[in-house]
C-alpha positions as CSV (number, residue, x, y, z in Angstrom):
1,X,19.9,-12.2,-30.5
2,X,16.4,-13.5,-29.5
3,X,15.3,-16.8,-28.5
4,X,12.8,-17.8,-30.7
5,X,14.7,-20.5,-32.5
6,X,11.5,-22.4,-32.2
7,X,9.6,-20.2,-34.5
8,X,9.8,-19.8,-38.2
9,X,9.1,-16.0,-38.3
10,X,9.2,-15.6,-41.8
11,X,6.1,-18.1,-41.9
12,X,4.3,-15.9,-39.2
13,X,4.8,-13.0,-40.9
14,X,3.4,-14.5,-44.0
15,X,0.6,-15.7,-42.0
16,X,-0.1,-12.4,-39.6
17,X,-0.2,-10.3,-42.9
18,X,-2.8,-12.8,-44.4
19,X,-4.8,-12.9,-41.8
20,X,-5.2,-8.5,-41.5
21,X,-5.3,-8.3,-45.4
22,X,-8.6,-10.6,-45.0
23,X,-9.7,-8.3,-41.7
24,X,-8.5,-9.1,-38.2
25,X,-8.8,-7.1,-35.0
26,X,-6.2,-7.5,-32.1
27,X,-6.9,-8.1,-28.6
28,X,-4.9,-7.4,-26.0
29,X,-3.4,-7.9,-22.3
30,X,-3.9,-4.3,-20.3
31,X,-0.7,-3.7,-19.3
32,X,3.0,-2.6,-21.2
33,X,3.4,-5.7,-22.9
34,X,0.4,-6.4,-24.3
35,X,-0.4,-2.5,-25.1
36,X,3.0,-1.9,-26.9
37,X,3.0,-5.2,-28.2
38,X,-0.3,-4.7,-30.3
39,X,1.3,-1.0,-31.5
40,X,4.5,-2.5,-32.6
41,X,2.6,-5.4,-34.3
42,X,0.4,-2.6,-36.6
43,X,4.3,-0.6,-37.5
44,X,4.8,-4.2,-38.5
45,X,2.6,-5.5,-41.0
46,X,1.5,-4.5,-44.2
47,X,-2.1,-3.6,-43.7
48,X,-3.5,-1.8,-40.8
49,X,-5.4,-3.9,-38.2
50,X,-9.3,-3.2,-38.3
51,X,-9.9,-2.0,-34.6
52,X,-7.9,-2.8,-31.0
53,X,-9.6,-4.4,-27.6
54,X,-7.4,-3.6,-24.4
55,X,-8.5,-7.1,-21.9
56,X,-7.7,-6.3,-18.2
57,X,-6.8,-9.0,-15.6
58,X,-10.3,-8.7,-14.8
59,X,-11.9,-9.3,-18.0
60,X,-9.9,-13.3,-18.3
61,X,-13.3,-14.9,-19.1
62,X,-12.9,-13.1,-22.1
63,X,-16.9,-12.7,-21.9
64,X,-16.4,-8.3,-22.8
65,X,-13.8,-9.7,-25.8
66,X,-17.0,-11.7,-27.0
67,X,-19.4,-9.2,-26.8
68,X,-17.0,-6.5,-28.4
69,X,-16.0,-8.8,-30.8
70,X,-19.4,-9.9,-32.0
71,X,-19.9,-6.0,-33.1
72,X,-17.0,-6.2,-35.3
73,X,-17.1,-6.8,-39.1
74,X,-13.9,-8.8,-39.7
75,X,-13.2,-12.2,-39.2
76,X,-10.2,-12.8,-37.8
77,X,-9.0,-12.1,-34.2
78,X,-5.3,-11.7,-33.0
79,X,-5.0,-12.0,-29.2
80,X,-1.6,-10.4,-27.7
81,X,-0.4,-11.7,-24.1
82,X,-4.1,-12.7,-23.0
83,X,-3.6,-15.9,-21.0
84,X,-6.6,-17.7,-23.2
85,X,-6.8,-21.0,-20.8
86,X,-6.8,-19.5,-17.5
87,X,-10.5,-19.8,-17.7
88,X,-12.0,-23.5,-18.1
89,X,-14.0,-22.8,-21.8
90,X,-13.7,-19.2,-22.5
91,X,-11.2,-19.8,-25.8
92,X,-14.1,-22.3,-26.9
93,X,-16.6,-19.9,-26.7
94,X,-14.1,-17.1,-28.0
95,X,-14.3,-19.5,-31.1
96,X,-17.5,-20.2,-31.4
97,X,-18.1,-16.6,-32.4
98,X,-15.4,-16.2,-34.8
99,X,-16.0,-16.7,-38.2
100,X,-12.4,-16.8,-39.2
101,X,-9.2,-17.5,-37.2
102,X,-8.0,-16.9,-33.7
103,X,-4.2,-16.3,-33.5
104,X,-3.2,-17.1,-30.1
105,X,0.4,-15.7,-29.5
106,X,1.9,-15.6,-25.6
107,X,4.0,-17.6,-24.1
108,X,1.7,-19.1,-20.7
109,X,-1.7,-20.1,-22.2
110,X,-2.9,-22.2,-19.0
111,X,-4.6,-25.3,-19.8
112,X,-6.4,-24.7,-23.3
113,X,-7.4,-28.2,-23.6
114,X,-8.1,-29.0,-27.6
115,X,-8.1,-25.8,-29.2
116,X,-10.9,-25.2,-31.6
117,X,-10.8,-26.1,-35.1
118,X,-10.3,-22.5,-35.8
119,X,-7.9,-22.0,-33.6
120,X,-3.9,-21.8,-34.2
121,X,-1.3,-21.0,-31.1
122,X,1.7,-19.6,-31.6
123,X,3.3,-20.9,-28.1
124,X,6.3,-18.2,-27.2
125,X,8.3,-20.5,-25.2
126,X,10.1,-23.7,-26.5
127,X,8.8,-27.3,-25.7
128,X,9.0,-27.9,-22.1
129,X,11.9,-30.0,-21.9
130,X,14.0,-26.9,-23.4
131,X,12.0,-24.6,-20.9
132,X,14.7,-26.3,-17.9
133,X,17.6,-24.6,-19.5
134,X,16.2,-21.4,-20.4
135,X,13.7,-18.0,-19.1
136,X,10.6,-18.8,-19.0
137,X,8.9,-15.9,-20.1
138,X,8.9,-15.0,-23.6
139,X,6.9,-11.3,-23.7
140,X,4.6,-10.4,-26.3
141,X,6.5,-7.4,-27.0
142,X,10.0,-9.6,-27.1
143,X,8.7,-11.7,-29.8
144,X,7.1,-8.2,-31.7
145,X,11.1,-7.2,-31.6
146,X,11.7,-10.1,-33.1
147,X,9.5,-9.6,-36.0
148,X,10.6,-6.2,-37.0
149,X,14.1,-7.4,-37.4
150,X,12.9,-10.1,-40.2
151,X,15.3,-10.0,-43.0
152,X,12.9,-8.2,-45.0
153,X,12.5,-5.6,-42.3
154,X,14.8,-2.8,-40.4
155,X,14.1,-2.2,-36.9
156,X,13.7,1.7,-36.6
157,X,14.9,3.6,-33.1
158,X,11.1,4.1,-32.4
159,X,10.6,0.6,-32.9
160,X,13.7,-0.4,-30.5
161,X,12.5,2.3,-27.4
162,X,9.0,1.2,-27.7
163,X,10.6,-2.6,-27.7
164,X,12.6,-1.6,-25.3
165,X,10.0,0.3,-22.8
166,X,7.9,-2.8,-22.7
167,X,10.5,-5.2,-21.1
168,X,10.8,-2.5,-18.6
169,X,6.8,-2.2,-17.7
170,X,6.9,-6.0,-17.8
171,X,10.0,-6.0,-14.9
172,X,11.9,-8.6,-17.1
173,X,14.9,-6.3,-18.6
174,X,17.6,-8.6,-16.0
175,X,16.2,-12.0,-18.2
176,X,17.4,-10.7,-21.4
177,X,20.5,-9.1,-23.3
178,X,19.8,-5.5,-23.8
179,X,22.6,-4.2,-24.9
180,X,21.4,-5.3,-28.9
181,X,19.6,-2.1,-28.2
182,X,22.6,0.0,-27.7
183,X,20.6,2.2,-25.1
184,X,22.4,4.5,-22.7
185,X,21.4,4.9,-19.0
186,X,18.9,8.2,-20.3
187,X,17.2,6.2,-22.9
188,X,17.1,3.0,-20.6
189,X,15.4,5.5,-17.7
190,X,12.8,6.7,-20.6
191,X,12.0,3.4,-21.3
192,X,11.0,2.5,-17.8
193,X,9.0,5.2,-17.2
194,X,7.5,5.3,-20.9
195,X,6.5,1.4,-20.1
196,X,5.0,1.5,-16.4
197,X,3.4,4.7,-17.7
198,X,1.0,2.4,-19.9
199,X,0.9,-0.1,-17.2
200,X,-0.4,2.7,-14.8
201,X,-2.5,4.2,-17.3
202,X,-4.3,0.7,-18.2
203,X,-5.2,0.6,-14.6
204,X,-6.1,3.8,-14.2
205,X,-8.5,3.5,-17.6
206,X,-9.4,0.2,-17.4
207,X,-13.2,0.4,-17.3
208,X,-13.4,3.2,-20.2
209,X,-9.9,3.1,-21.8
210,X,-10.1,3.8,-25.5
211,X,-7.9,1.0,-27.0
212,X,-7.7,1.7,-30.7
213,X,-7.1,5.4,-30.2
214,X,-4.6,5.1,-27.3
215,X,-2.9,2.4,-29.3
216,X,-2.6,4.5,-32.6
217,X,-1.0,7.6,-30.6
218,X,1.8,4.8,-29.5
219,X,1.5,4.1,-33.4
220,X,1.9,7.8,-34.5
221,X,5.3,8.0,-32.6
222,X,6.5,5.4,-35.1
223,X,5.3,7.3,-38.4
224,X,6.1,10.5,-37.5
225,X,9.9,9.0,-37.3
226,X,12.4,10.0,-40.3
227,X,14.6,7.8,-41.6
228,X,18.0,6.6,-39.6
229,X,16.5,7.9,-36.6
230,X,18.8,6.4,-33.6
231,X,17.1,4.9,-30.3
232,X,18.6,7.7,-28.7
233,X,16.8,10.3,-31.0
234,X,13.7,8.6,-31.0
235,X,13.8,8.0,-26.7
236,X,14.1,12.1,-27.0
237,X,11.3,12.4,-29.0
238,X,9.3,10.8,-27.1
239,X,10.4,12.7,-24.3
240,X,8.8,15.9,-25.3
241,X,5.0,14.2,-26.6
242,X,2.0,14.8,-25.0
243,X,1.8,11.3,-24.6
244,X,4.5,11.2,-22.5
245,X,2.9,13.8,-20.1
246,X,0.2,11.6,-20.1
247,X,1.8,8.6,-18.9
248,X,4.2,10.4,-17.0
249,X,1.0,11.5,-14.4
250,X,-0.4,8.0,-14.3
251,X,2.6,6.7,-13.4
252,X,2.8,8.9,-10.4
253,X,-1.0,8.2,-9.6
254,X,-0.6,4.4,-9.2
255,X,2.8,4.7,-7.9
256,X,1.9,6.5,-4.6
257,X,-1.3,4.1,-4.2
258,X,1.2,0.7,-4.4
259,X,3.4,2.5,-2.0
260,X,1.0,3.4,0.2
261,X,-0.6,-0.2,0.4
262,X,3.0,-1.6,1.0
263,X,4.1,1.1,3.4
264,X,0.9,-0.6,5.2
265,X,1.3,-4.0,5.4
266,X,4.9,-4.9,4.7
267,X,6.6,-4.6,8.3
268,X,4.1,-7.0,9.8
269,X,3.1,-9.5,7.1
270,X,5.0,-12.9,7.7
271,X,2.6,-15.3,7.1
272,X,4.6,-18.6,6.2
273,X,7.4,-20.1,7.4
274,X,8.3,-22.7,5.2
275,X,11.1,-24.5,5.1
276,X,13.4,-23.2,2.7
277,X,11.5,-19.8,2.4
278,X,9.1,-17.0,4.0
279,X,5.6,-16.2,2.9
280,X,4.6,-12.4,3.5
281,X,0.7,-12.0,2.7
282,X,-1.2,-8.1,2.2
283,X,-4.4,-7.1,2.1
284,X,-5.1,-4.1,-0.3
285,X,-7.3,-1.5,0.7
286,X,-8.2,0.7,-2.2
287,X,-10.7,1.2,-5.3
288,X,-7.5,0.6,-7.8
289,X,-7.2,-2.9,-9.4
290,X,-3.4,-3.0,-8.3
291,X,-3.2,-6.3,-6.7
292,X,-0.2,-7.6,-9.3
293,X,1.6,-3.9,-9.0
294,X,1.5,-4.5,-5.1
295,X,3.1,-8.1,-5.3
296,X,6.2,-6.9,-7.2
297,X,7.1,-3.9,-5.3
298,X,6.6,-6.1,-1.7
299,X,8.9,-8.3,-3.1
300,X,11.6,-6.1,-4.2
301,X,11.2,-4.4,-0.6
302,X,11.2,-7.6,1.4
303,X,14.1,-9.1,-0.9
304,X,13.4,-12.5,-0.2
305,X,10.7,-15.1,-0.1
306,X,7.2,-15.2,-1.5
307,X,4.8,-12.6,-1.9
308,X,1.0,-13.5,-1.9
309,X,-0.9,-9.9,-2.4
310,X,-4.9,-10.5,-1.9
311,X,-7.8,-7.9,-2.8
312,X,-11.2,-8.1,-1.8
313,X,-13.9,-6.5,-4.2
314,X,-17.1,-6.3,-4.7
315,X,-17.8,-9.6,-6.7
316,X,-14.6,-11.5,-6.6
317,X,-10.8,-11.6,-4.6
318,X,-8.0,-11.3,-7.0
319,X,-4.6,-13.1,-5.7
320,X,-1.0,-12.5,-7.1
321,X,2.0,-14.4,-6.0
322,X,5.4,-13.0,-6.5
323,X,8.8,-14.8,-5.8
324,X,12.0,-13.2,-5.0
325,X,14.8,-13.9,-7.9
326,X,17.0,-14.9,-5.5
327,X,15.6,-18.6,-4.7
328,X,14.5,-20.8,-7.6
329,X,11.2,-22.7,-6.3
330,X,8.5,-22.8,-5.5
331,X,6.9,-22.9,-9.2
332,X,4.0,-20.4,-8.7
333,X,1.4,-21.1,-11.5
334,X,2.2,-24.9,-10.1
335,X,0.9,-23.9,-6.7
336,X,-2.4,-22.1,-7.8
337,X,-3.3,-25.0,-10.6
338,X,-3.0,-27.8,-7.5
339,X,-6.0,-26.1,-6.2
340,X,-9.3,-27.0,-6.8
341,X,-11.0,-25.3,-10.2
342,X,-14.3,-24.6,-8.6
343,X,-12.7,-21.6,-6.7
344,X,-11.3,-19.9,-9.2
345,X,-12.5,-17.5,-12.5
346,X,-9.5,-17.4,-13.5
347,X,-6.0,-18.4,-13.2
348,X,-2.2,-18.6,-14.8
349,X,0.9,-16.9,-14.9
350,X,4.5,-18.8,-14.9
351,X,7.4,-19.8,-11.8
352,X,7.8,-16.6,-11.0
353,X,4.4,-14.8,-10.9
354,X,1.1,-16.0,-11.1
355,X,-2.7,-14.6,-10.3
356,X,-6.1,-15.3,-10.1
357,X,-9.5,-14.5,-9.7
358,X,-10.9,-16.6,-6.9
359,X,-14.9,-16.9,-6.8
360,X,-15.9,-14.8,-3.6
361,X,-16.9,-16.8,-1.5
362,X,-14.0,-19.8,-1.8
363,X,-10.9,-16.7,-0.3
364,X,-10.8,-18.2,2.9
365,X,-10.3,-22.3,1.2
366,X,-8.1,-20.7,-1.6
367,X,-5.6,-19.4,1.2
368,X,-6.2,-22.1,3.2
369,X,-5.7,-24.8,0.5
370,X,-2.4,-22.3,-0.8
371,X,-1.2,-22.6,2.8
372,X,-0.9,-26.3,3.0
373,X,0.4,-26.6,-0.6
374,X,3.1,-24.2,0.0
375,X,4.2,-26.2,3.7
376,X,4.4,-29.1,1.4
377,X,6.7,-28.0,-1.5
């Protein structure tokens, strides 16, 4: 059972599989969702998409996706979990150099303002009045799941891990019913390492990762399945690939960095008192772009309040909030979006978790500004 009630996905499957018979390249979010997201879209259709761009919580002016895209001999563009308007103008310029469509498809998009004429956004969450009632996140790879199980379609056991394995890497498994997966506790521990294996591996890549390639490998596991091939089956499979191996190292790579910058800071890190909640704040010290990996694990070791992670590089700070799932506010995209524009390259998220990247030399007023914001909530 899914909740995209909102969406006619016979129509978008009509329409994805127009777009890629006419030529259309997918770009997407550097992380588990996005990554398995894109693979499960190309098991999906009927043609093959033309070439794969991974976009790193770096890259949100989308200014690389340009210049890749501009290179590319199709016209279309299909952008998976890429938060388009978390920089002011960057989906007009995306436009501007496509000569056919961009297919938005997440479920935050920040403020996109007018989207170009060529522009059409398939929003993942309802309208915002329906938001109240229900999560509000709707991943990439959630609504993929929801394709493959069109009426014309049968979701294979590949197809459900992989599904599957991205909840996991996005840390949002408790938000939705899993059991229409019928997984066991093996193929459910599978999954969570297969998915923050990507994760990891996007990180650990992110400057030189091969996107179409790495994608097709996730692809491969899906064509190489025969038919009637049960979750459990396919979770095995998987299990013994080299790609598995692959992930499995990355995972352990990026895992000892984020607990050795939490081990660090997370005993002596109050920085907020508010009233109905604590602020912790860290400072990461290392080469790895793990800002948003740090937030969540502080979090689920401090087990309460608000996490604000904060690493300083070379030409910008990035910032991640986290909130425990225990208290209900405060809304963190809400907290970053009162502060002023001119600090920020980038910014968006949902309640929950949100990030940024905060022009260099505007850290000090972001935390400053974020500091009286939060004491007023």
């Amino acid at each position: 059972m899914h909740d995209f009630d909102h969406l006619d996905r016979i129509e978008i499957l009509e329409y994805l599989d127009s777009l890629t018979v006419s030529g259309a390249c997918v770009a997407f979010h550097g992380d588990a969702d996005g990554c398995i997201a894109a693979a499960l879209l190309e098991t999906i259709l009927k043609e093959n998409i033309a070439d794969f761009y991974c976009v790193s919580s770096e890259e949100l002016n989308l200014e690389t996706l340009i210049d890749w895209f501009e290179n590319q001999k199709v016209s279309n563009l299909i952008t998976l979990d890429i938060n388009v308007g978390s920089s002011k103008g960057a989906l007009q310029k995306l436009c501007g150099i496509v000569k056919g469509t961009v297919l938005v498809i997440d479920d935050h998009l920040g403020d996109v303002g007018r989207p170009p004429d060529n522009c059409r956004i398939i929003q993942l969450l309802p309208d915002r009045d329906a938001q109240e009632t229900r999560n509000q996140i709707r991943p990439a790879v959630y609504f993929c799941d929801f394709l493959s199980q069109a009426p014309s379609k049968e979701r294979s056991g590949m197809q459900a891990f992989l599904a599957l394995a991205g909840l996991f890497g996005e840390g949002v498994t408790h938000l939705f019913d899993i059991a229409s997966f019928h997984a066991n506790q093996r193929v459910k521990n599978l999954a969570r390492e297969f998915g923050r294996g990507i994760t990891a591996f996007c990180l650990l890549n992110s400057t030189s990762i091969a996107a179409e390639s790495f994608v097709r490998s996730i692809v491969q596991l899906v064509k190489e399945e025969e038919g009637g091939e049960s979750i459990q089956a396919a979770s095995e499979r998987v299990r013994q690939s080299k790609l598995f191996e692959v992930l499995r190292n990355s995972s352990k790579e990026i895992s000892c960095v984020v607990q050795d910058q939490v081990g660090k800071s997370k005993h002596d890190c109050l920085w907020i008192a508010a009233k109905d909640y604590n602020v912790y704040k860290i400072y990461l010290d290392t080469k790895y772009n793990v800002v948003n990996l740090v937030a969540s694990e502080a979090r689920n070791q401090i087990g309460e309040g608000v996490v604000v992670s904060i690493q300083i590089k070379e030409d910008n700070t990035a910032i991640e909030l986290r909130r425990a799932r225990n208290i209900n506010s405060p809304n963190l995209v809400e907290l970053l979006q009162h502060l002023k524009s001119e600090y920020f390259v980038a910014r968006g998220g949902h309640p929950m978790a949100a990030g940024a990247t905060i022009k260099k030399e505007y850290t000090e007023n972001v935390l400053e500004d974020l500091r009286l914001e939060i004491l007023k909530t």
